[in-house]
N, C-alpha and C positions, 0 to 999 in steps of 0.2 A: 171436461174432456180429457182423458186420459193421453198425454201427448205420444206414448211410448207406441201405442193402437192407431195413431194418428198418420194418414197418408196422407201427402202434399204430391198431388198430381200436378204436370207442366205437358201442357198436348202441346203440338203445333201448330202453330198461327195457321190461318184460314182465311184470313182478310188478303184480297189478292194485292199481290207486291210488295206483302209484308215481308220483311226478312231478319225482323228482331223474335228471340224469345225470351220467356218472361223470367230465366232464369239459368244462369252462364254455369258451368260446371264447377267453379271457383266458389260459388255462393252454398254450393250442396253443403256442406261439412259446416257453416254457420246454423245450418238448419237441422241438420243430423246430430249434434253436441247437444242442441237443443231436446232430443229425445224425440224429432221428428222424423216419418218413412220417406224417401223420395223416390217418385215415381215419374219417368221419361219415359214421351211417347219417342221411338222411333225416327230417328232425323229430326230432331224439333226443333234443334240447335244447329243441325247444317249450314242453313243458309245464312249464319251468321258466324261459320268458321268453327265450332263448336259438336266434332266428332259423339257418338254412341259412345267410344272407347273413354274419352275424357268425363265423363258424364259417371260410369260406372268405378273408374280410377279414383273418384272423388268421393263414392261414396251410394251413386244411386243406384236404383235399378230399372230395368227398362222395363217398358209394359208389353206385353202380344199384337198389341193394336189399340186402337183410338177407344172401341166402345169399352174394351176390361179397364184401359187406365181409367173411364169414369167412372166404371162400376166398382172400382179397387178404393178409388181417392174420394173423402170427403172434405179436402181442401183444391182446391183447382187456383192455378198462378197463370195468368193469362195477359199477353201484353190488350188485346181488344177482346171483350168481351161483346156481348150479342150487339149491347147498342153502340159500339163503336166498329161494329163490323155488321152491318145492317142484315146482310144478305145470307151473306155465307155463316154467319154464327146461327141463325136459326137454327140449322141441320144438327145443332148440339142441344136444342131445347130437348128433345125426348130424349137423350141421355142422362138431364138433370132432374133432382129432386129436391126433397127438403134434408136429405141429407147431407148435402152441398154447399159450402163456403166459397163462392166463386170470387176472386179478389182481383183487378186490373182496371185496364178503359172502358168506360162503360158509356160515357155523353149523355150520361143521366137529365140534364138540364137541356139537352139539344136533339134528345129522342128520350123523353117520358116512358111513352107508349113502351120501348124495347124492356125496361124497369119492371113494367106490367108486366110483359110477360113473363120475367125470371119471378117478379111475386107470384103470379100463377103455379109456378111450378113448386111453390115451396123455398125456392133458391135462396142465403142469404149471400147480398151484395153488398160489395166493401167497391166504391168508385176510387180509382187513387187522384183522378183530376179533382177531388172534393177536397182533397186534404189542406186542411187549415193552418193557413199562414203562421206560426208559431215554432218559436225557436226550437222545443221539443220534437216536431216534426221535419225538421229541415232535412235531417237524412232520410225522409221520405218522398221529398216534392219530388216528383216524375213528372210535374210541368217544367220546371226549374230545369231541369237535366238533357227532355227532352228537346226545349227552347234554346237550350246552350247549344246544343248541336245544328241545330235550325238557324239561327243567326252564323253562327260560323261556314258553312255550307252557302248559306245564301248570298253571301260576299265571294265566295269561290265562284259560284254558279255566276255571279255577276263580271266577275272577270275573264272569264272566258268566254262570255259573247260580247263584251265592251272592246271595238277594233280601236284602243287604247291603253296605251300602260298606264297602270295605278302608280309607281311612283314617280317621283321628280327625278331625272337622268340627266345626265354634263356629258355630254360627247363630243369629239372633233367636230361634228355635224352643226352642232345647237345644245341647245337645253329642252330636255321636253319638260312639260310642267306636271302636276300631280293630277291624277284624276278627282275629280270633284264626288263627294260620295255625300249623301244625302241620306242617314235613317229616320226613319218617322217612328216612334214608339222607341223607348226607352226603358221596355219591359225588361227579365233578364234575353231574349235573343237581342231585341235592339241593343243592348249594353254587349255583347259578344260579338255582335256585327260592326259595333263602331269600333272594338278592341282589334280585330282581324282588320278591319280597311285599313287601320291605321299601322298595323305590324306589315300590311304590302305597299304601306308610302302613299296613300288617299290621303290629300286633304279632306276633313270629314265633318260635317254639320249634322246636328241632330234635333227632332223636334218633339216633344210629348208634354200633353195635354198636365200630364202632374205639374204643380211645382216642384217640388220636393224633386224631380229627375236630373231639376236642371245641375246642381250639384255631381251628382251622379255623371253625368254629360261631360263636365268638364273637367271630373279626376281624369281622364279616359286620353286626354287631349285633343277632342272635339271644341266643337264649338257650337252653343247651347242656340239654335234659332227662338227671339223671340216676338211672339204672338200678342199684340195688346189683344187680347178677348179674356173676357170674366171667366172664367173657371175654379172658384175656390171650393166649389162642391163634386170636384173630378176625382176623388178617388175614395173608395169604399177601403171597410174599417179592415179588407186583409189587403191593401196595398195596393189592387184592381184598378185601373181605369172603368170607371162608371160609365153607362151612355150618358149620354146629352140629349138636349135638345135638336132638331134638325137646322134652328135661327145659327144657333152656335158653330155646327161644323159647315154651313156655308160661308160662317166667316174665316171660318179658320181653311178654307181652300179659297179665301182669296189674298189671305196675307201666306200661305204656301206657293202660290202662282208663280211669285216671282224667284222663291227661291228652288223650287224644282224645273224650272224653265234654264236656271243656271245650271245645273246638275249635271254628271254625266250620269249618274248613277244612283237611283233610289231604294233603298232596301227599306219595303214597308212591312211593319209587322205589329202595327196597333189591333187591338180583341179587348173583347170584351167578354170575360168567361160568360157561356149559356147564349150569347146575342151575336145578331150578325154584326160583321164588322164594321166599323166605321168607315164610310165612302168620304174619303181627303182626298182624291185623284178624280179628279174628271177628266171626262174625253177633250174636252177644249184646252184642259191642263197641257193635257201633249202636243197640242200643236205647236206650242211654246217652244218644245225640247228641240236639241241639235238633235241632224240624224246622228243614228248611231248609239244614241241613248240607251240604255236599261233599265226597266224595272222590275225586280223579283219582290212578287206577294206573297209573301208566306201565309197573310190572313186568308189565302184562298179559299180554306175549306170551310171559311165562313162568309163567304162571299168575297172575299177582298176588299181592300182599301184603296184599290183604282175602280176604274168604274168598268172599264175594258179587260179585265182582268176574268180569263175561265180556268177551272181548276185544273190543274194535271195538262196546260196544252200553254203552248207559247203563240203569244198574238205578236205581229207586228201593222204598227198603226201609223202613216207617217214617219215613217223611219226608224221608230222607237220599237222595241223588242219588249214584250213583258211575260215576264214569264210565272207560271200561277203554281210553283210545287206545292204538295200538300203532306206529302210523309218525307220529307226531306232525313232524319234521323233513319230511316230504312236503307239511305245507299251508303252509311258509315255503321252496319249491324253488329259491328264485333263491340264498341266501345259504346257503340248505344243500348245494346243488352249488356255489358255489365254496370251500366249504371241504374239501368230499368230496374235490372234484377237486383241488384245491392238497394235501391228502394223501396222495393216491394218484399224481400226480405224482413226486411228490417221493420216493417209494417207488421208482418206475420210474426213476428218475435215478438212485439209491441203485445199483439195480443194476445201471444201465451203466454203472458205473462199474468193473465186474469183466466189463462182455462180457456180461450177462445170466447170468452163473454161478452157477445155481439151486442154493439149498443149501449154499453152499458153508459148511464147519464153523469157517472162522476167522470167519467174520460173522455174530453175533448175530442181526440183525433178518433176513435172509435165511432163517436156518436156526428162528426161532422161527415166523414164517410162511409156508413154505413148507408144503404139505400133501401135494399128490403132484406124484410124478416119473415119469417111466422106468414106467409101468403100476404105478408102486405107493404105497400109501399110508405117506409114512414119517416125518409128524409122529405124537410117540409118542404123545400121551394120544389121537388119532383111533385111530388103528391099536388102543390099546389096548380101547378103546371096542368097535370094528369084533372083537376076540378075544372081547369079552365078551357078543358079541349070539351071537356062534358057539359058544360053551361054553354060557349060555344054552336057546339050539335044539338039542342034540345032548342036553342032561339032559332034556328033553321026555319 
């Protein structure tokens, strides 16, 4: 692919209450040095602080409207892509072809189906949630970045409905004590939510299924909870917490019982990429809690890891408040698209540096995110996914 011919379109997000885009005015000129064109749709970067004028200062240029910038760009930068914006990304399927590199969120592993339809159209997709654990990628991980924002946020979000202060205070009055802060999952947000408790004075306990986190737990100055249950097969070979068994996590919410029953405050955020979340919070859990309690589930939009927990809506249950965000990185849009975009950047450099040579099998981070080509879906666990909805429907 001749990069000099090459147009790198950025439309504006369409997933509603999105307010990231997939590419900060700041990132234009990494990409333009490059020998690449950049193409802004009109406001795309508004809602994320990110003027037309700063966009063009930098190097790009804007498009007339939504349908010329697809019909102009044969690279498209997209923070969700169809299957992470179920709905409203369709309306861009008849704007796509096979002349199109569409590169962002796609939830390849949590909607197949969506993957089908961009291999239908020709479309080749680069998932940035697929990207493989490896040091060479790390200026890529858009989980990594995404989830830093998410843990940080979700400790804010927790202090401001806890009728308690998070630190320890001495006053003429008394002493008040520290808020007791509880994370579950010691992913990177767990590890950013127990940093942030403990920067607002939370005493803070933390619990995850790895070994290997406990470590990690207690550089942080937490305190590592632990769990006598067998887990030595808990984490897969990119660092993931694995599912389990169902025997397993009813133990492990009954040796949680007692220490979220202490809590004032639980920040859960245990996943499992492609699966619903692990349930460690049951409704009887709460009846345990002081009023006044908190919990924010960030795993909501994969069901969460309370059992009471609905996505995007705050429950109170016996006193206890829970609240389910799901795009948490969208109400901090300026710092969470430049880091979006500085990933996915940097992806797109990755692979012009082969000509845009989709797939190709000596390169790791190309071939683990890569999802369709050529009309077809050929990252294997989708595809596999995509056989098993078909086997499935055929034993009906």
């Amino acid at each position: 692919m001749d990069l000099k011919q090459t147009i790198v379109g950025v439309p504006k997000e369409t997933y509603p209450g999105e307010t990231l885009v997939a590419l900060a005015p700041s990132h234009v000129p990494l990409l333009t040095k490059a020998g690449l064109q950049v193409l802004v749709e009109p406001d795309a970067g508004r809602a994320a602080g990110f003027e037309n004028e700063a966009y063009q200062a930098n190097g790009a240029q804007l498009a007339m409207d939504r349908a010329r910038l697809f019909a102009s760009a044969q690279v498209l930068l997209q923070v969700r892509t169809l299957g992470a914006n179920p709905d409203k990304g369709r309306d861009d399927l008849a704007l796509l072809g096979p002349e199109h590199t569409v590169i962002g969120l796609a939830d390849p592993l949590g909607r197949p189906q969506a993957a089908k339809e961009l291999a239908t159209r020709g479309v080749s997709l680069f998932a940035m949630e697929l990207m493989p654990r490896i040091a060479r990628a790390q200026s890529m991980d858009v989980l990594s970045s995404l989830a830093t924002i998410a843990g940080y946020k979700s400790v804010l979000l927790a202090a401001l409905q806890l009728p308690k202060l998070f630190p320890m205070m001495t006053t003429a009055a008394g002493t008040i004590p520290p808020a007791r802060v509880l994370v579950i999952g010691a992913g990177v947000a767990g590890l950013q939510a127990i940093a942030t408790a403990r920067r607002l004075g939370a005493a803070v306990s933390a619990y995850d299924v790895r070994a290997a986190a406990r470590e990690q737990i207690q550089s942080l100055g937490a305190k590592a909870v632990a769990i006598p249950v067998e887990t030595t097969d808990a984490e897969d070979t990119g660092g993931y917490a694995k599912i389990l068994s169902e025997d397993i996590f009813q133990r492990q919410r009954e040796c949680l019982a007692p220490v979220v029953a202490a809590s004032d405050v639980v920040i859960a955020t245990a996943a499992v990429p492609g699966r619903p979340a692990p349930l460690l919070i049951s409704a009887d859990m709460l009846m345990r809690m002081a009023s006044g309690s908190v919990i924010v589930d960030i795993a909501a939009d994969r069901g969460g890891n309370c059992e009471l927990t609905r996505p995007n809506e705050t429950v109170r249950h016996h006193g206890v408040t829970i609240l389910g965000p799901t795009n948490l990185p969208s109400t901090v849009p300026t710092h969470a698209s430049l880091l979006y975009g500085r990933n996915v950047a940097n992806l797109l450099l990755h692979l012009c540096k082969n000509g845009m040579a989709c797939g190709d099998p000596e390169d790791e981070i190309a071939r683990e995110t890569l999802v369709t080509r050529g009309g077809d879906v050929v990252h294997p666990r989708t595809a596999s996914l995509l056989n098993a909805e078909r086997e499935a429907q055929v034993s009906r």
